[in-house]
N, C-alpha and C positions, 0 to 999 in steps of 0.2 A: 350917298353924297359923293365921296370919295373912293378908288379902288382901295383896295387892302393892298398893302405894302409888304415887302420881304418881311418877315417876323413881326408883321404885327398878327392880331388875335382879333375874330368878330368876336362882339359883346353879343349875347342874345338881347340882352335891354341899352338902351340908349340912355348914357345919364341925363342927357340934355333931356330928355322926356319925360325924365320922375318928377313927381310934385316938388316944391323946392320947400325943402325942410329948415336950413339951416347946417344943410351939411356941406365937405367940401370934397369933389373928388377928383382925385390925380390919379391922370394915368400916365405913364414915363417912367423913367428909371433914375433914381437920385443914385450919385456915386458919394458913399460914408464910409467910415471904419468900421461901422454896425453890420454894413452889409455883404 
């Protein structure tokens, strides 16, 4: 779809592509005090 980007990472799987369960998924960097 798109090239890869400075620091980004290929997925071997495509979430867009899994059956849709009900789940949610993020990929990015959240900035917390956790982390």
């Amino acid at each position: 779809m798109f090239e890869t980007r400075s620091g980004e990472r290929l997925l071997e799987t495509d979430p867009a592509d899994m059956s849709p369960d009900g789940h949610v998924v993020f990929i990015g960097r959240i900035a917390s005090p956790w982390t």
